[in-house]
Backbone as CSV, one residue per row, in Angstrom:
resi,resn,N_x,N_y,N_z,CA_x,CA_y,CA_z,C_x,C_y,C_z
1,UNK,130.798,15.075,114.738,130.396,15.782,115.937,131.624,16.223,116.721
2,UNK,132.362,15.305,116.969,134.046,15.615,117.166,134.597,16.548,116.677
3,UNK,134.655,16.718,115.332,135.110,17.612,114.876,134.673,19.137,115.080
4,UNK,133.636,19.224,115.032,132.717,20.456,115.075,132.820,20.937,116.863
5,UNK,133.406,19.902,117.600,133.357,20.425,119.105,134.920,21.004,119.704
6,UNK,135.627,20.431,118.796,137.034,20.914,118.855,137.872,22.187,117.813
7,UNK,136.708,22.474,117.043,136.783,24.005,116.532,136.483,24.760,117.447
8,UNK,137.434,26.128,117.471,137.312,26.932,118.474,136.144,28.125,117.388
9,UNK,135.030,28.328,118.461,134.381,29.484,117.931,134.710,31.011,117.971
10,UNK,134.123,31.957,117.062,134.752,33.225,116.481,134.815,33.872,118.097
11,UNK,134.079,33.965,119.004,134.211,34.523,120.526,135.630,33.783,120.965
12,UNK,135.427,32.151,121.262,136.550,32.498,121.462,137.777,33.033,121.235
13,UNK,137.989,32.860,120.057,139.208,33.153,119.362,139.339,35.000,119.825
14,UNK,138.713,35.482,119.487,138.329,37.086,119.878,138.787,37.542,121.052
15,UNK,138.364,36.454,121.748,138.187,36.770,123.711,140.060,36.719,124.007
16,UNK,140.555,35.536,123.591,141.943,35.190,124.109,142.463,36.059,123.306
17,UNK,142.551,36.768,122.125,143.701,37.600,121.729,143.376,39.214,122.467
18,UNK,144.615,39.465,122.452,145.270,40.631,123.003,144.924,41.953,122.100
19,UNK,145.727,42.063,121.202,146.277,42.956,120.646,145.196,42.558,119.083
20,UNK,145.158,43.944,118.506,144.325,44.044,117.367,144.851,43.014,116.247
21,UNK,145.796,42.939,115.867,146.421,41.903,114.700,145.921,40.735,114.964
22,UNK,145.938,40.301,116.652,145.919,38.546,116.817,144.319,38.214,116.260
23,UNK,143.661,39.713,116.809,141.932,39.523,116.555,141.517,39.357,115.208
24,UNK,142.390,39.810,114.271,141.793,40.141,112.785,142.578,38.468,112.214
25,UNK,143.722,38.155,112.695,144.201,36.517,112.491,143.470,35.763,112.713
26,UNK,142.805,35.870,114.104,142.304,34.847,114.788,140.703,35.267,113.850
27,UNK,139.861,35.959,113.782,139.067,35.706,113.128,139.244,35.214,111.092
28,UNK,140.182,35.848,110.789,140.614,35.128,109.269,141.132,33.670,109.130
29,UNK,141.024,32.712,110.413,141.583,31.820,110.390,140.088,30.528,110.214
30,UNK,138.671,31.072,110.923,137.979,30.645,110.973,137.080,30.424,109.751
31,UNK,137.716,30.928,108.665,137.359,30.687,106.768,137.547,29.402,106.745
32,UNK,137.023,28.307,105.884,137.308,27.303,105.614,137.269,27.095,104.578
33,UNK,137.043,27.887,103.230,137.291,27.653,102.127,138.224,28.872,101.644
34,UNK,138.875,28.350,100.434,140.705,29.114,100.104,139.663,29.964,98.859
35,UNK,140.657,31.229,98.493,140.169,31.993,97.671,140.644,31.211,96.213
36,UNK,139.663,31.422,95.787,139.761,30.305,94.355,139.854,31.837,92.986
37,UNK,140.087,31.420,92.349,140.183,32.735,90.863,140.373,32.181,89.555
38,UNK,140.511,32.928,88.864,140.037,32.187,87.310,141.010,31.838,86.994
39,UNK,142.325,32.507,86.845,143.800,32.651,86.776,144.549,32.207,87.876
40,UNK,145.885,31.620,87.483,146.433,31.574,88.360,147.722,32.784,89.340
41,UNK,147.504,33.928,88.664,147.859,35.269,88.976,146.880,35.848,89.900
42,UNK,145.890,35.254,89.968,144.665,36.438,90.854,143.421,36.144,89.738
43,UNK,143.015,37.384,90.060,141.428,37.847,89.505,141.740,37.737,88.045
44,UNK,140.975,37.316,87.333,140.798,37.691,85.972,140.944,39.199,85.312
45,UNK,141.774,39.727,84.313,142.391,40.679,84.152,140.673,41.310,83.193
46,UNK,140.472,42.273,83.077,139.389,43.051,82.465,139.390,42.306,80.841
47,UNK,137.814,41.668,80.357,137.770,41.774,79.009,138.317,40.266,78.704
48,UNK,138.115,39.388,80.267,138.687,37.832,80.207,137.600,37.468,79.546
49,UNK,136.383,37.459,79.258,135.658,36.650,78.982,135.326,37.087,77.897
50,UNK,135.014,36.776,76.504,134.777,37.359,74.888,133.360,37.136,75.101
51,UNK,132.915,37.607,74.243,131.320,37.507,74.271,131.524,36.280,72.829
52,UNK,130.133,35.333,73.155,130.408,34.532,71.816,130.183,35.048,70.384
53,UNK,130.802,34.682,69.465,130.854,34.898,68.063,129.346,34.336,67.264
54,UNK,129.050,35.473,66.685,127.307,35.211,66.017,127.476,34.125,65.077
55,UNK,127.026,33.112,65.152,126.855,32.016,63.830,125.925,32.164,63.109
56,UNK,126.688,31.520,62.222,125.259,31.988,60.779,123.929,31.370,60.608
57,UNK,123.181,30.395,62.166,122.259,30.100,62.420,121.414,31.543,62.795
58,UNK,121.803,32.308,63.175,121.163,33.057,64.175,121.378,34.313,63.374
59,UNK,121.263,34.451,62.472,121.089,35.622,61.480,119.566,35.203,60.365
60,UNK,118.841,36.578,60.571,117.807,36.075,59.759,117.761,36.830,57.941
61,UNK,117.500,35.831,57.483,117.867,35.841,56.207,116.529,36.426,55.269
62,UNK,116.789,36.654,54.121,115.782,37.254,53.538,114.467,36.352,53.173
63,UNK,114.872,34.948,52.871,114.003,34.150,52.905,112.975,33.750,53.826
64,UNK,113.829,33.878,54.951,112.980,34.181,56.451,111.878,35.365,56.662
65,UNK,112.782,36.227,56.157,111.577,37.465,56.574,110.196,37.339,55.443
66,UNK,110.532,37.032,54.178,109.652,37.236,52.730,108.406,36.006,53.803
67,UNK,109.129,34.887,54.127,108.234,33.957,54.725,106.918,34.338,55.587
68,UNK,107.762,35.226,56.614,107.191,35.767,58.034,106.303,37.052,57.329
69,UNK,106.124,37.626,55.839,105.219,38.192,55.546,104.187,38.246,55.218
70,UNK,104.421,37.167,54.293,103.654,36.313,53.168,102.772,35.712,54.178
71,UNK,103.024,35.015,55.369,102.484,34.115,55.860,101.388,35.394,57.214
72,UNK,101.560,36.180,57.491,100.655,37.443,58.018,100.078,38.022,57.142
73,UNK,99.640,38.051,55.635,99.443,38.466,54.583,98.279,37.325,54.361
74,UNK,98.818,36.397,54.424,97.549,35.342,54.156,96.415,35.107,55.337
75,UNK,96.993,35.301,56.582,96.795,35.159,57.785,95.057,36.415,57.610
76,UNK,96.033,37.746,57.177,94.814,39.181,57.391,93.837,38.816,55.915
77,UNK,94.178,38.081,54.987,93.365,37.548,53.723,92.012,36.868,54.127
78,UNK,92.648,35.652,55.118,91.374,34.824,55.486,90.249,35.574,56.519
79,UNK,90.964,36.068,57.510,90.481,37.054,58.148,89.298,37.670,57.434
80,UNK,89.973,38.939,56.501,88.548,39.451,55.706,87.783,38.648,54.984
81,UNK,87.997,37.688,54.360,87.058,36.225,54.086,86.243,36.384,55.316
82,UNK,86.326,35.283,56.307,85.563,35.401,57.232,84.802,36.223,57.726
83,UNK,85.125,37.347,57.586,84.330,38.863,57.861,83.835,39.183,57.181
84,UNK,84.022,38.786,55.844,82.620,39.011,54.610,81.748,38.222,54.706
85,UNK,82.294,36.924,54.757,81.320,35.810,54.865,80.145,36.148,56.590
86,UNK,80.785,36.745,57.393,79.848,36.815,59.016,78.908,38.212,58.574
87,UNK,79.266,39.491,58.304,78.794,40.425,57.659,77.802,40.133,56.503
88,UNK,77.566,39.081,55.390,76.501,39.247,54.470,75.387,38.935,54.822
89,UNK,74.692,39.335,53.403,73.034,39.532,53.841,72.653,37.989,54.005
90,UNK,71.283,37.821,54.577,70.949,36.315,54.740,70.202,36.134,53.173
């Protein structure tokens, strides 16, 4: 609570300076956290970050797809089963 009562607020600071420089100080002073960056030069230079490299999990393979056919193939099979079987005569 101390602490927070002995910070000077952005008015004041504003009110007591004079001249345009002290105002743009006196309000840049009231930041409390430091500019942080990826580098220790500044900003990260363009093209810092690589995109990740495709692993050979995440490629689909032919076995995969023959699977994912076969298995919608059997899928539309039973289907017309069932639809012959709901469709015949009694």
């Amino acid at each position: 609570m101390m602490l927070a009562r002995s910070r000077p607020t952005a008015a004041m600071l504003l009110m007591s300076s004079r001249s345009p420089l002290a105002a743009t100080v006196a309000a840049r002073s009231l930041s409390t956290t430091a500019s942080r960056y990826a580098t220790s030069q500044g900003p990260p230079p363009p093209g810092f970050r690589l995109p990740t490299p495709k692993r050979f999990e995440d490629q689909v393979n032919v076995w995969d797809r023959a699977g994912k056919f076969f298995l919608l193939q059997e899928i539309f099979r039973g289907m017309y089963v069932v639809l012959e079987q709901f469709f015949r005569a009694p």
